[in-house]
C-alpha positions as CSV (number, residue, x, y, z in Angstrom):
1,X,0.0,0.0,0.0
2,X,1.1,3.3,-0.9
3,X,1.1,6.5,1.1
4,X,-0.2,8.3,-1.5
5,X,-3.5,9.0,-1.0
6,X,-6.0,6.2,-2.7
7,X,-9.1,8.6,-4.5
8,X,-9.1,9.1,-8.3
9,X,-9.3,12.5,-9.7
10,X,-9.7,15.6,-7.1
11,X,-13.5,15.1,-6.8
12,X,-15.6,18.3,-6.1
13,X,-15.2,21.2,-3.5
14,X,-16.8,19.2,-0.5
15,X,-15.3,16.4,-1.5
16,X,-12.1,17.5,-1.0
17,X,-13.3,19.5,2.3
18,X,-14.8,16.4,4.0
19,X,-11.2,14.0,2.7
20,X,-8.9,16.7,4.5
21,X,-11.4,16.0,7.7
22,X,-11.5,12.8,7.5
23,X,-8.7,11.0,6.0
24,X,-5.9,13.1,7.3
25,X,-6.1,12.0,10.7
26,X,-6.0,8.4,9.6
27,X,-2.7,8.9,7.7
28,X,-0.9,7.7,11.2
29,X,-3.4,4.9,11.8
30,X,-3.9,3.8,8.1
31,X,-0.1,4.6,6.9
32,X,2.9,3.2,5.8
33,X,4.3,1.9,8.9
34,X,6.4,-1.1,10.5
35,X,3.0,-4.0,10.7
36,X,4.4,-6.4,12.7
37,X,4.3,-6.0,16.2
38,X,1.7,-7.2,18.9
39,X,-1.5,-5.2,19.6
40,X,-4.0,-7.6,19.9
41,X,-1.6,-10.0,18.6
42,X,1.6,-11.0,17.5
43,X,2.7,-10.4,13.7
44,X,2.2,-14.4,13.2
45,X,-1.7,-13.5,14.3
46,X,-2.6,-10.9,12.5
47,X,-4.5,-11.4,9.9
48,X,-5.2,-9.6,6.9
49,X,-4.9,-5.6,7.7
50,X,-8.6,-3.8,6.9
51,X,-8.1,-1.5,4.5
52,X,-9.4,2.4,4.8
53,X,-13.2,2.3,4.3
54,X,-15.2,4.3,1.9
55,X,-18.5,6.2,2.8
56,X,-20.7,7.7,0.7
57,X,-23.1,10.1,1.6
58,X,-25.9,12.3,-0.8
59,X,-24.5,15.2,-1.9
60,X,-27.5,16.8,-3.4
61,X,-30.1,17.1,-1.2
62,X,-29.7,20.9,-0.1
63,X,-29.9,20.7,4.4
64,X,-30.0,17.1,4.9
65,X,-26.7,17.1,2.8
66,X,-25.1,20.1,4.8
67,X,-26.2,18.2,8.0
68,X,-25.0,14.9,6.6
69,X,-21.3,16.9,5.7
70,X,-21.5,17.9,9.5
71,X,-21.3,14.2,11.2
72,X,-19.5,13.0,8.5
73,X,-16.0,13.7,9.7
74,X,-17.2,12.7,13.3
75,X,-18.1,9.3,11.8
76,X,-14.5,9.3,10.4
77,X,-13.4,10.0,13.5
78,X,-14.8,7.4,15.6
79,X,-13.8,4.8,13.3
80,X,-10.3,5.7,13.2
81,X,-10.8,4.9,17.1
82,X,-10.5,1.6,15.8
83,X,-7.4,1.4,13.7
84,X,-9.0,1.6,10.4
85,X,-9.0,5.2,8.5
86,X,-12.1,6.7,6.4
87,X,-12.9,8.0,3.0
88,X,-16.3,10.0,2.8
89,X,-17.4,10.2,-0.9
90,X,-19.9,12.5,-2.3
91,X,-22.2,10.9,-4.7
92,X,-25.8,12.1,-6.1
93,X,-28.7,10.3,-4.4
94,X,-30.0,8.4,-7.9
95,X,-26.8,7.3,-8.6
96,X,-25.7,5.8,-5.5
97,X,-29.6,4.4,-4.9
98,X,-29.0,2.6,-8.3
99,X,-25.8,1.6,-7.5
100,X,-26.7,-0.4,-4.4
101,X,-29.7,-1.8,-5.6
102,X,-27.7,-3.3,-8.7
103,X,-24.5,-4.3,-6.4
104,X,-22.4,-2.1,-8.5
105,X,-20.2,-0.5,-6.5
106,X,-18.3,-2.6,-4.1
107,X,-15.7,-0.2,-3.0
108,X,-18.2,1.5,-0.8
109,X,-18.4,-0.2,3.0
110,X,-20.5,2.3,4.4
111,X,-23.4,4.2,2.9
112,X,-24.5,7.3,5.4
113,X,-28.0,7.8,4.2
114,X,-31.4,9.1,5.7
115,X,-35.1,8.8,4.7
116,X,-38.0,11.4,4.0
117,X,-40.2,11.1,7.4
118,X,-43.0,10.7,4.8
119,X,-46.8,9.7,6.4
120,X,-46.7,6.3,4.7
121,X,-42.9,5.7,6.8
122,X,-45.4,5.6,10.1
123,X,-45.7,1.9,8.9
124,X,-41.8,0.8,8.7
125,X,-42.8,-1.6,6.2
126,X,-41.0,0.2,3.4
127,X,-38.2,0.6,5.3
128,X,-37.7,-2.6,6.3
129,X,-38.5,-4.3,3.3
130,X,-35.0,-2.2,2.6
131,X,-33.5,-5.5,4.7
132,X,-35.3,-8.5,3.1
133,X,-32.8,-11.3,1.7
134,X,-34.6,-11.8,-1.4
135,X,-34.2,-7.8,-2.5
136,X,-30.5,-8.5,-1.8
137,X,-27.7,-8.6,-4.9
138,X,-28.2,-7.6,-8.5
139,X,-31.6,-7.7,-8.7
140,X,-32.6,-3.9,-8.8
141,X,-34.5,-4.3,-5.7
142,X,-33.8,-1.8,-2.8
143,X,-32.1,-4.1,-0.2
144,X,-29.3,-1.1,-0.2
145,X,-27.1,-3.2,2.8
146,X,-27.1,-6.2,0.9
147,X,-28.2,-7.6,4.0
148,X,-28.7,-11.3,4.2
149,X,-30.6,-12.9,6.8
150,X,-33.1,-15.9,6.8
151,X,-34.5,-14.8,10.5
152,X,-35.2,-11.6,10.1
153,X,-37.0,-12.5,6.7
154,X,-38.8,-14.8,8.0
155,X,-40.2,-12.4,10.7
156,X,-41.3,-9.6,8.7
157,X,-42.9,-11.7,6.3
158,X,-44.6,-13.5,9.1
159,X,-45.6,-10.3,10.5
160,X,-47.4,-9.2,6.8
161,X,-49.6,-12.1,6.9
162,X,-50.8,-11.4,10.7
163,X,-54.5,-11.4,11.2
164,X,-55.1,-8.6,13.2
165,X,-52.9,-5.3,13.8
166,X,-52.3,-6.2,17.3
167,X,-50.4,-9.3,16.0
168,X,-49.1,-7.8,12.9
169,X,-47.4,-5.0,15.8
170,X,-46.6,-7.8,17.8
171,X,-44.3,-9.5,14.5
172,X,-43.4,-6.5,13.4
173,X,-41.5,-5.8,16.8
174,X,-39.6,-8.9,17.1
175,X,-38.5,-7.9,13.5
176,X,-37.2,-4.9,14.4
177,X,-35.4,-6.6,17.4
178,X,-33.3,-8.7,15.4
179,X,-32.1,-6.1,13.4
180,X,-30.7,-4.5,16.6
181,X,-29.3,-8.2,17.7
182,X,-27.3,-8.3,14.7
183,X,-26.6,-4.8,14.3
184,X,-27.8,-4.8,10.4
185,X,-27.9,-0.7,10.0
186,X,-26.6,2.1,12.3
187,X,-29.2,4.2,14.0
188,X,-27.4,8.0,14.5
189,X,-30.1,10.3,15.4
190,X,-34.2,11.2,14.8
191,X,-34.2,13.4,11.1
192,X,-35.3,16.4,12.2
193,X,-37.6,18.5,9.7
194,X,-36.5,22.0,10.6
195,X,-38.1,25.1,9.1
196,X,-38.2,28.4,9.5
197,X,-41.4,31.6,9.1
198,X,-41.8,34.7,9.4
199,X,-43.7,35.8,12.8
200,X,-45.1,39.0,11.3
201,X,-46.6,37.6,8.2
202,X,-47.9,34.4,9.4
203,X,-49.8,32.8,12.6
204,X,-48.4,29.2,12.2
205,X,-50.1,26.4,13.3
206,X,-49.6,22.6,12.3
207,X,-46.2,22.0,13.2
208,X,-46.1,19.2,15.8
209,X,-43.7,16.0,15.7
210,X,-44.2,16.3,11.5
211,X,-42.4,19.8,11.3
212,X,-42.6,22.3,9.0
213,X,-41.6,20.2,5.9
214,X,-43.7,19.0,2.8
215,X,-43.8,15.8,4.0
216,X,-46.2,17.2,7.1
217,X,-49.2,18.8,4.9
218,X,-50.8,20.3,8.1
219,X,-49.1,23.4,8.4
220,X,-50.8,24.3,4.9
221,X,-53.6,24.4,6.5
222,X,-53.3,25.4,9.8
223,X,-51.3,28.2,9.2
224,X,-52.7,31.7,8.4
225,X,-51.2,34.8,6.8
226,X,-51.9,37.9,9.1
227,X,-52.9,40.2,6.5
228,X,-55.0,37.5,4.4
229,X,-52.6,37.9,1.5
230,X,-51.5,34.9,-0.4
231,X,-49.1,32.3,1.7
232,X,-45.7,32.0,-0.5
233,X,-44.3,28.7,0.7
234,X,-40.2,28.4,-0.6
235,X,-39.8,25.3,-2.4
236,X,-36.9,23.3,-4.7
237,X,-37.5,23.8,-8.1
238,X,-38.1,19.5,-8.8
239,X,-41.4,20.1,-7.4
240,X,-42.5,22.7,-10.3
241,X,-41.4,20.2,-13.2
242,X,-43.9,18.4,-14.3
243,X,-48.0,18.0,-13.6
244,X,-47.3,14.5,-13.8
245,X,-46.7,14.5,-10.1
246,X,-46.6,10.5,-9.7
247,X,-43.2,10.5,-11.4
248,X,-41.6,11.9,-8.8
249,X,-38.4,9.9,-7.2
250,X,-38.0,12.3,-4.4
251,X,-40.3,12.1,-1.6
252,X,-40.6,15.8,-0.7
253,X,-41.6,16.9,-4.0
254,X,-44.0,13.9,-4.4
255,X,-45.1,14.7,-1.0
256,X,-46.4,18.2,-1.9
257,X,-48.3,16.5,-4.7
258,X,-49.7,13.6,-2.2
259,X,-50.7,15.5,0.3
260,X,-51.1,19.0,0.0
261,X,-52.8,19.3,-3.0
262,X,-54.7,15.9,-3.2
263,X,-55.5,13.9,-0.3
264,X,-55.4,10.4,0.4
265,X,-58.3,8.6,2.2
266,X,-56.5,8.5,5.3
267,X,-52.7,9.3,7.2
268,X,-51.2,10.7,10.4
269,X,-51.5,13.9,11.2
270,X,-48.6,16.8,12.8
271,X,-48.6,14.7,15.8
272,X,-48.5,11.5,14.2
273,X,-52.5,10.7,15.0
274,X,-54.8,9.1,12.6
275,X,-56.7,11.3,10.7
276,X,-59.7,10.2,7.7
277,X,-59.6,12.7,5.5
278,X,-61.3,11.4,2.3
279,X,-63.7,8.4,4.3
280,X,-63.1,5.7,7.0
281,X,-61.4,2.9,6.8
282,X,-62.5,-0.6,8.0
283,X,-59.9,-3.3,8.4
284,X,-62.2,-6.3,8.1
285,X,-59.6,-9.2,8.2
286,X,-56.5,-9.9,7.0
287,X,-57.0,-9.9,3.6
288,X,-60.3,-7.6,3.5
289,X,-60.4,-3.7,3.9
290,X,-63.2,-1.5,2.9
291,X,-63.3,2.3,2.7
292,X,-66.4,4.5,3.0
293,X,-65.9,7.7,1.3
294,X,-67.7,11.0,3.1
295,X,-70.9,12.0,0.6
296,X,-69.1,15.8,1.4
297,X,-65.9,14.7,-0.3
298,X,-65.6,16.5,-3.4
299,X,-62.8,17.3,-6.4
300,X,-61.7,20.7,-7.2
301,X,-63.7,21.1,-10.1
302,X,-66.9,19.7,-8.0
303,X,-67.6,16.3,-8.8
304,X,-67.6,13.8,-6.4
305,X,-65.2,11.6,-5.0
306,X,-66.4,8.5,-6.1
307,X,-65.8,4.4,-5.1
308,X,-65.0,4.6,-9.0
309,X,-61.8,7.1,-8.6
310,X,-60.5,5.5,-6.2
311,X,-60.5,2.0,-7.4
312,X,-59.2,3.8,-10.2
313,X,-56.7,5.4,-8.4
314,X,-54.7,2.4,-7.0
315,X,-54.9,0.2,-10.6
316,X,-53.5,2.7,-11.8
317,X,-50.5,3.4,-9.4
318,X,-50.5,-0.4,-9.7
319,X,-50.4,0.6,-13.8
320,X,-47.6,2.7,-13.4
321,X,-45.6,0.8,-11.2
322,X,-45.5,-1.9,-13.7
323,X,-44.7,0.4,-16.5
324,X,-41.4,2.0,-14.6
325,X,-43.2,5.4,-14.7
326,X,-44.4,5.6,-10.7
327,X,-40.6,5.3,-8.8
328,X,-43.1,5.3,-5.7
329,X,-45.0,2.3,-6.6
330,X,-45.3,-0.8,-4.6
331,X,-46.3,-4.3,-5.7
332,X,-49.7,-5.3,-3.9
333,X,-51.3,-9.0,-4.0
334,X,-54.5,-7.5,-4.7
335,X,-57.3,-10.4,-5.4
336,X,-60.2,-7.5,-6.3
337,X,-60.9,-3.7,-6.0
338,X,-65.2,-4.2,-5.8
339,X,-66.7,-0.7,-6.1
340,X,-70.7,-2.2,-4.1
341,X,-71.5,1.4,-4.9
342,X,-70.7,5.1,-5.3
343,X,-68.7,5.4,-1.8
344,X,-67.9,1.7,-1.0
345,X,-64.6,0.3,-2.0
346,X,-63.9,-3.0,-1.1
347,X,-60.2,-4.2,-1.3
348,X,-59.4,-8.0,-1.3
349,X,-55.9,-9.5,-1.5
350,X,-54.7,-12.8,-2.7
351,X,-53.2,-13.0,1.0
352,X,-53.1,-11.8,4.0
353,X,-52.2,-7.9,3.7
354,X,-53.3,-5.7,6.4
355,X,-50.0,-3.2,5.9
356,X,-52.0,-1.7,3.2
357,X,-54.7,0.3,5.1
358,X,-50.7,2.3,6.7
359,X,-49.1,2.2,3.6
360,X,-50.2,2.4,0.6
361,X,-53.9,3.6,1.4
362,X,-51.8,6.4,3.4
363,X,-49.4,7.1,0.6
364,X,-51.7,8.0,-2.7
365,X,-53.4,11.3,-2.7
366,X,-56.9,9.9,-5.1
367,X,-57.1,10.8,-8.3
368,X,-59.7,12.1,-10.5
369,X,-60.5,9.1,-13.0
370,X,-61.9,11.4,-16.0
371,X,-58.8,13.5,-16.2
372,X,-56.3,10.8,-16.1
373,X,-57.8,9.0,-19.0
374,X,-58.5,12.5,-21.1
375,X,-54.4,13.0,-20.5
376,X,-53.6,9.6,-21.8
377,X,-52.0,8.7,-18.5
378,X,-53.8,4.7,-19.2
379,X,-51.8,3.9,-22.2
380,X,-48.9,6.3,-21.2
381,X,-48.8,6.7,-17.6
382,X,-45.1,8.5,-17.4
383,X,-46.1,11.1,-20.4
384,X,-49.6,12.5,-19.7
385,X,-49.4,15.5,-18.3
386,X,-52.7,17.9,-17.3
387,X,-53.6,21.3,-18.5
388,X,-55.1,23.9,-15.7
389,X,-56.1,24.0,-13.4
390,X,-55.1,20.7,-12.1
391,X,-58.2,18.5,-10.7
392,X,-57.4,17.0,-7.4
393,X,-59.2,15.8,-4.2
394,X,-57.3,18.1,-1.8
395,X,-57.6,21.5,-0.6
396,X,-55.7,23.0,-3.2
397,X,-56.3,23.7,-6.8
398,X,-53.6,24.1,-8.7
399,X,-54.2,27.1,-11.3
400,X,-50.9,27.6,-12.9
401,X,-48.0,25.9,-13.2
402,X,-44.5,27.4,-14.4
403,X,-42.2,24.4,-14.5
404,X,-39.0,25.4,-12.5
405,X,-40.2,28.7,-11.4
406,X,-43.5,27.9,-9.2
407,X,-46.8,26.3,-8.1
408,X,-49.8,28.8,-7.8
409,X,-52.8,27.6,-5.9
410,X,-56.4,28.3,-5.2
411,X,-58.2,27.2,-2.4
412,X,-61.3,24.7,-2.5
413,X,-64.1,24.5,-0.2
414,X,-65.2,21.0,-0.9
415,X,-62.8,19.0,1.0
416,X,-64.5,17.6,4.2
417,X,-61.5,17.7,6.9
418,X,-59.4,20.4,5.3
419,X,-60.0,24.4,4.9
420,X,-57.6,26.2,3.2
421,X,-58.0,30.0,4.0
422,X,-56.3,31.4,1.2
423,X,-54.2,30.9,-1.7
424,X,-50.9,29.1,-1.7
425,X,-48.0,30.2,-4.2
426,X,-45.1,27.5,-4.0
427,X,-42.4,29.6,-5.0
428,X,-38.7,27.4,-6.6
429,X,-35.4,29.1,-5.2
430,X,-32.4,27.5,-6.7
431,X,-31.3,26.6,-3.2
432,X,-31.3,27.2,0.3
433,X,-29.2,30.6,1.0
434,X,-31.9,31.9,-1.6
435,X,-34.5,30.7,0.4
436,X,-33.5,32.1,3.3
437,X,-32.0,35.5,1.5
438,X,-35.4,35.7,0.6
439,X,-37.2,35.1,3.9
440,X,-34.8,37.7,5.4
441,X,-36.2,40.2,2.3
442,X,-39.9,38.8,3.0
443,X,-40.4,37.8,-0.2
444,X,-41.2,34.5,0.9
445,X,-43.0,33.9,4.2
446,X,-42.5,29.9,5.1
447,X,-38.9,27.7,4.2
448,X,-39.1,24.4,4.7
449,X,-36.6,22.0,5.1
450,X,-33.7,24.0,6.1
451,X,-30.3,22.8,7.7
452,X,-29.2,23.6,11.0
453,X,-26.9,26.4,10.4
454,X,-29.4,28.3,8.3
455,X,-32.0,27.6,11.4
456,X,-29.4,29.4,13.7
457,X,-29.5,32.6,11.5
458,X,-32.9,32.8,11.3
459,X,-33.5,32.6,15.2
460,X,-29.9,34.8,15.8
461,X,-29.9,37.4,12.5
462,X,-33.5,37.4,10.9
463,X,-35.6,39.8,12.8
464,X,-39.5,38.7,13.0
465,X,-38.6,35.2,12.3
466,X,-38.2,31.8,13.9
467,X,-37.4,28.6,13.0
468,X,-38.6,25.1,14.4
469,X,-36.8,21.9,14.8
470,X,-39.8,18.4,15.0
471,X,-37.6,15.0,15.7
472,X,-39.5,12.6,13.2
473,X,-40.1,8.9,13.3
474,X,-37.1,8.4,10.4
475,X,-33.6,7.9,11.3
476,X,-30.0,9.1,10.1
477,X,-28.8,5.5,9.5
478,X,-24.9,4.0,8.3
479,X,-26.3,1.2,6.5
480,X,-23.5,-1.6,6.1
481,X,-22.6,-3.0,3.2
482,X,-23.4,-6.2,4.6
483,X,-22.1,-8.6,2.3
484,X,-18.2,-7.7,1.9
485,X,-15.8,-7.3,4.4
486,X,-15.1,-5.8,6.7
487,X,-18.8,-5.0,7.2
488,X,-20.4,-8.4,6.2
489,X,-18.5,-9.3,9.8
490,X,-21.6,-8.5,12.4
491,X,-18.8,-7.8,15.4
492,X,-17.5,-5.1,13.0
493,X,-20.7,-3.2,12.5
494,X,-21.0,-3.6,16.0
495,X,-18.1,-2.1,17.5
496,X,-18.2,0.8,14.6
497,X,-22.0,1.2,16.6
498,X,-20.1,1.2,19.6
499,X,-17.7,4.2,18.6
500,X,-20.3,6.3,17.2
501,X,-20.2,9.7,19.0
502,X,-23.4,11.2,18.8
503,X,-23.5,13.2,21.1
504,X,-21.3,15.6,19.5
505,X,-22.9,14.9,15.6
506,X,-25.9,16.4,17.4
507,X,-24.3,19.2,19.0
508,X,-22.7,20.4,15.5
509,X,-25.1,19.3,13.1
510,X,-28.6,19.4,15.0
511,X,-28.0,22.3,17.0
512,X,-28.4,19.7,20.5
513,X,-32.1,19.8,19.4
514,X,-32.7,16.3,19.4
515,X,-32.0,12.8,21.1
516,X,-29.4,10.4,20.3
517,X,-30.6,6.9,18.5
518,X,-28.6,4.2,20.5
519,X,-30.5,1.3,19.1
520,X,-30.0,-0.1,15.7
521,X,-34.0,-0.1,14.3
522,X,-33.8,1.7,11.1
523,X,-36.5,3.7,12.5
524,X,-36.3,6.3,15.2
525,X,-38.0,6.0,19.2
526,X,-40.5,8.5,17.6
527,X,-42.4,6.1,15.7
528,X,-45.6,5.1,16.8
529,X,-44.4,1.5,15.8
530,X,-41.0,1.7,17.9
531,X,-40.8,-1.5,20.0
532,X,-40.4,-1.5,23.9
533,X,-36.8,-1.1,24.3
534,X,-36.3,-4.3,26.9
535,X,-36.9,-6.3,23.2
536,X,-33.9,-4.4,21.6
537,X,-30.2,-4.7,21.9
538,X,-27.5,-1.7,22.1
539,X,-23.9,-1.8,21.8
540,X,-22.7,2.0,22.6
541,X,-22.3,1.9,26.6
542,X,-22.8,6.0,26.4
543,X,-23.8,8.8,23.6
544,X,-20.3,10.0,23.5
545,X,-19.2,7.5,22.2
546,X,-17.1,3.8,23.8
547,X,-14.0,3.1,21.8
548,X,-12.7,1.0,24.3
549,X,-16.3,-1.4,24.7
550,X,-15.2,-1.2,20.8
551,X,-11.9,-2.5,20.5
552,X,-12.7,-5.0,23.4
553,X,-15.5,-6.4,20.8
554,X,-12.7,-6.9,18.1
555,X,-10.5,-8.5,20.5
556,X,-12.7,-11.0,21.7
557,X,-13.9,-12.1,18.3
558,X,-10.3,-12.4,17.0
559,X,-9.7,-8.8,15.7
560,X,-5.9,-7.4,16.5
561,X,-3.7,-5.0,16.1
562,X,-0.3,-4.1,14.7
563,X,2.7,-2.3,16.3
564,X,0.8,1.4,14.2
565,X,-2.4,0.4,15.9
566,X,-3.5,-1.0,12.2
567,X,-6.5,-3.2,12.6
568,X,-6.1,-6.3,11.5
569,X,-8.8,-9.2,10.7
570,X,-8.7,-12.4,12.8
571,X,-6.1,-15.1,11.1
572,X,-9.5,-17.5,9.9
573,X,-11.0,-14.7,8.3
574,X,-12.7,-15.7,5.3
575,X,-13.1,-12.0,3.5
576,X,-14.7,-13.4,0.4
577,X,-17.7,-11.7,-0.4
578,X,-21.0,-13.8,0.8
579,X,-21.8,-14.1,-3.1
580,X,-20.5,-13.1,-6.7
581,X,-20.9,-9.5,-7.9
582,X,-23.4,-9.1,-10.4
583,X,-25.7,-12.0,-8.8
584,X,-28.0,-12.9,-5.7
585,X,-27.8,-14.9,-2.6
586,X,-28.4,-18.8,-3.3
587,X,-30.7,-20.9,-1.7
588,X,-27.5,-23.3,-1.1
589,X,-26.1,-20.7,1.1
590,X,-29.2,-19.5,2.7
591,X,-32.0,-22.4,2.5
592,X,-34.5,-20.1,3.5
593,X,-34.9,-18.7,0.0
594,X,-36.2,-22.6,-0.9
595,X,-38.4,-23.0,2.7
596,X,-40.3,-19.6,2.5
597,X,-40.5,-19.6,-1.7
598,X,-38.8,-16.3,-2.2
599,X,-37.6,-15.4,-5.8
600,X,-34.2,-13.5,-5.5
């Protein structure tokens, strides 16, 4: 090994920022040195030195990047505790997604990622189907760890076929406690939707655990300018691209689509409570669920929200899904979507389902049958788009629409839960200094979805302004490239858990606003489906941080060190990857795949 250092090409500007943080300090502990010597071992001992590590993180997601560059080089740091140095790599958030999901890239060990705290996440389902053995390897499928592991399968497919929600809760807990036995991802801290207002032009209301972020469509509608002007909401300019809304990849953006200007039949509200927007829902048994739609709910253009639209609705979702046009789309074993009459729906599924009524009911804003068909969105789901104004089944009427510039709404006062009180202009700024320049100037009167640095100036520099941090039920996770070394190892992913200094990650990047995660759940202690703790396992003694409890968990299982405090593998080590690149995991290494008649 060289002591040159290892990266092709200079990279961009943070790139370079966060390898000077990061990797410079792991020069002495990753170098060139003498590696014989004793450690946790004698040179005849040692096994195979780890190489430095590579962690990607997404570069292009305006604050949750900037607070994702914050921790970054205090991740770096706490591994380097253990003798093994660091390289954090920027990467856009599409190309690292596809990258995982196709095993492309296996110089990365590390990825440092986070998720949307959309309403449809308040079932983990989604995320944890992230986990599932089959998704795993070159199958396109989002098992982004590569994590392998017949048990934990087994349990959360168990838990989908419950027959009632008290067992399905019941399954989906001891799910969630064996990823925390076997440390499968690393749970960091609760993602915080932080935004920011302006006290003198708006009497904000809506906030709650959901924050002031897309993702939380209360706010819209709770909130009140104080002059009765129009409510200009700062937004990213992905949001204003298209009117075909359901081709969204990005959450937020699909989020303000979803749930702010249709609504679905049903979701969470600010404080995570269920709230029927659209009709009731009636979980009959495990594989039935029937909606009943209020006779008040109506579309913006007036017509009624019919049992038709909304079978409509979800065949087509399933439509698009199929087609590779809806990135959002889930597959559902749907036996029959009845329509009795004009506001029954009557869902049946080839087996037991009852995540639906949390998930995908929650997720899909209905949509108004006539104008989907007169856009062509049936025979060509990802090119219809709609002229204005927009039909939808929410509180908002979308009136005009100039694609990377803004979103102009209208109220409507035919939706039965929701009242919007006056218009709201969506307004694109090309990022978030703009937004905020522009809140300062009061140009703009809400941001949401700021970072933690630009929440400081607001509350320190912006006079008449505030801004408010919400600790969500999603998580800032390391997810481990489970399947290569060093990572594939579940004592290594453990004892980098066991370093982790949160404590200060929150105090730099979160302002100290939130808790520290110390389990490893994928999902955060927030969550309305967060198991009783005495079910889960830890392996950080403090929030600071234990790089001794570390090193003593490398030890024990074998791990050693050289006379430059290199780590070194245990002697046995087998470090070849748990299957080829480019293919799946085999039912001869993991029978399960045969016994519960999974398709890789």
């Amino acid at each position: 090994m060289s002591c040159e250092n290892e990266s092709s090409g200079s990279g961009v500007d943070r790139r370079s920022v966060l390898k000077a943080i990061g990797v410079a300090g792991a020069t002495g502990l990753a170098g060139c040195g003498d590696q014989s010597g004793s450690g946790g071992g004698s040179g005849g001992d040692l096994g195979e030195r780890v190489s430095t590590l590579q962690m990607e993180y997404w570069s292009d997601y305006g604050g949750f990047t900037t607070t994702q560059e914050q921790m970054a080089p205090i991740i770096s740091s706490s591994v380097e505790e253990l003798g093994v140095g660091m390289e954090v790599v920027p990467v856009s958030i599409t190309t690292q997604l596809s990258q995982m999901a196709n095993d492309e890239n296996r110089d990365n060990n590390i990825s440092f990622t986070w998720w949307v705290p959309a309403a449809d996440r308040l079932d983990p389902q989604e995320l944890l189907n992230n986990m599932r053995l089959d998704w795993a390897g070159a199958n396109g499928q989002s098992n982004y760890s590569n994590y392998a592991d017949c048990e934990f399968t087994e349990l959360l497919l168990e838990q989908t076929t419950a027959e009632t929600p008290e067992e399905r809760q019941e399954g989906m807990h001891e799910a969630i406690a064996r990823l925390s036995e076997d440390c499968a991802i690393g749970n960091l801290a609760p993602v915080a939707n932080i935004g920011a207002y302006r006290t003198d032009m708006v009497d904000m209301g809506g906030v709650g655990n959901g924050g002031i972020a897309r993702s939380n469509a209360e706010w819209a509608f709770k909130s009140q300018t104080t002059d009765g002007d129009d409510m200009v909401v700062a937004i990213n300019p992905i949001a204003t691209e298209t009117s075909n809304w359901l081709t969204h990849s990005a959450s937020m953006p699909e989020a303000m689509w979803q749930h702010m200007i249709h609504s679905p039949i049903h979701k969470y509200n600010e404080n995570f409570e269920l709230t029927e927007l659209l009709g009731s829902v009636d979980v009959v048994n495990s594989q039935e669920i029937v909606v009943e739609l209020f006779d008040d709910a109506t579309f913006t253009n007036g017509d009624p929200v019919t049992s038709e639209d909304v079978k409509f609705t979800f065949e087509q979702i399933q439509r698009g899904g199929e087609a590779g046009a809806y990135p959002g789309a889930a597959p559902v074993p749907y036996d029959a979507i009845e329509t009795p009459d004009e506001q029954t729906v009557r869902f049946t599924f080839t087996e037991p389902y009852i995540p639906f009524a949390r998930t995908t009911l929650m997720r899909w804003g209905i949509l108004h049958k006539q104008s989907f068909e007169e856009a062509g969105a049936v025979e060509n789901p990802g090119g219809a788009q709609f002229e204005m104004p927009i039909v939808s089944s929410g509180p908002l009427e979308v009136t005009e629409l100039q694609r990377g510039t803004r979103v102009v709404t209208e109220p409507h006062d035919g939706h039965p839960t929701y009242e919007a009180s006056q218009p709201i202009i969506f307004e694109a700024y090309r990022n978030e200094e703009t937004m905020i320049t522009a809140l300062e100037a009061g140009e703009c009167m809400i941001t949401p979805e700021i970072s933690p640095p630009n929440a400081e100036r607001v509350n320190n520099e912006i006079d008449n302004a505030q801004a408010e941090f919400a600790a969500t039920h999603t998580s800032y996770n390391l997810q481990y490239v489970c399947h290569t070394a060093p990572c594939k190892f579940p004592e290594f992913r453990k004892a980098v858990d066991a370093s982790m200094n949160r404590q200060q990650m929150i105090g730099v990047a979160l302002a100290g606003e939130v808790e520290p995660e110390m389990y490893p759940t994928y999902i955060s202690k927030n969550h309305p489906m967060y198991p009783p703790e005495d079910m889960l396992s830890g392996w950080a003694e403090s929030p600071q941080g234990s790089p001794d409890v570390a090193r003593q968990m490398l030890e024990d299982a074998g791990w050693g060190w050289d006379g430059n405090d290199n780590l070194h593998y245990p002697p046995d080590a087998d470090l070849d990857p748990l299957w080829p690149q480019g293919e799946v995991p085999s039912a001869e290494d993991f029978p399960c795949i045969e016994e519960l008649g999974l398709d890789p």
